[in-house]
C-alpha positions, -999 to +999 in steps of 0.1 A: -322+008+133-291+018+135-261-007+122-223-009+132-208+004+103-233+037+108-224+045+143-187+042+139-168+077+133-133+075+117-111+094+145-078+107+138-059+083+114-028+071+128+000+065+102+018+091+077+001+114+059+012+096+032-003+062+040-040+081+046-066+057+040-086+058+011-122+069+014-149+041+013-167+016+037-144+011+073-134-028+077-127-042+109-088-061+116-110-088+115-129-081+078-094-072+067-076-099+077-097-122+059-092-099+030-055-103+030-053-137+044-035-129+076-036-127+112-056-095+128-021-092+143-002-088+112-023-058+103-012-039+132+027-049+125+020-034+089+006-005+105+039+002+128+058-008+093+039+023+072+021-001+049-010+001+058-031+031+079-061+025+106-088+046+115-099+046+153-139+048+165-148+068+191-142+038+211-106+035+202-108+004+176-093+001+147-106+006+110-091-001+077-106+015+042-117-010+024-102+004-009-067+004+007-068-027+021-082-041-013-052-019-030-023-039-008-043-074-012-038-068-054-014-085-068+021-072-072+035-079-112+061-102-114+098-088-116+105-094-149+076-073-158+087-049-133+126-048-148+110-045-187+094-017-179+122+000-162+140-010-196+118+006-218+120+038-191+154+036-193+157+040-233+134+071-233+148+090-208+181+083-226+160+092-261+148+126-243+180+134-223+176+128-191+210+110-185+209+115-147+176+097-146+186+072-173+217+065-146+194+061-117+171+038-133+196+019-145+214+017-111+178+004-101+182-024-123+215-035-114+200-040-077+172-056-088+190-082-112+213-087-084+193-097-061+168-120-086 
């Protein structure tokens, strides 16, 4: 017997190249929403936005990998985590340098303590 998941193809991937979808099992909006703990809706929203990439059936219906959907459903590290990394970034590429980096990370910083 054949099942679902067996008969559907991936067609063309809509998105950037960018955002293609990682290999693995095909979820349906459905299977993904759950996943994420949104509305089927927001997936396609996301889609339009470039943060996430469907696969279509022959049949026209939408697929998500399941390793990218499980990749946007981790969680993101706080931003003070985030900014004391960029910190310790920022002193090597000054230790190596790389001013013009060290300038752009730091610039990075400013707009991200401004707006914490």
């Amino acid at each position: 017997m054949t099942t679902r998941r067996e008969r559907t193809e991936p067609g063309p991937v809509h998105g950037s190249e960018d955002s293609a979808p990682h290999a693995g099992e095909l979820l349906t909006p459905r299977e993904a929403a759950r996943i994420l703990g949104v509305d089927p809706k927001t997936l396609i929203r996301w889609e339009g936005e470039g943060r996430l990439a469907s696969l279509r059936t022959p049949g026209g219906h939408r697929r998500y990998a399941r390793g990218m959907v499980l990749e946007l459903a981790a969680p993101t590290p706080p931003l003070e985590e985030v900014v004391a990394t960029l910190r310790q970034v920022h002193c090597r590429a000054l230790e190596i340098g790389a001013c013009d980096e060290a300038a752009e990370i730091a610039r990075l910083m400013a707009v991200l303590d401004a707006g914490h």
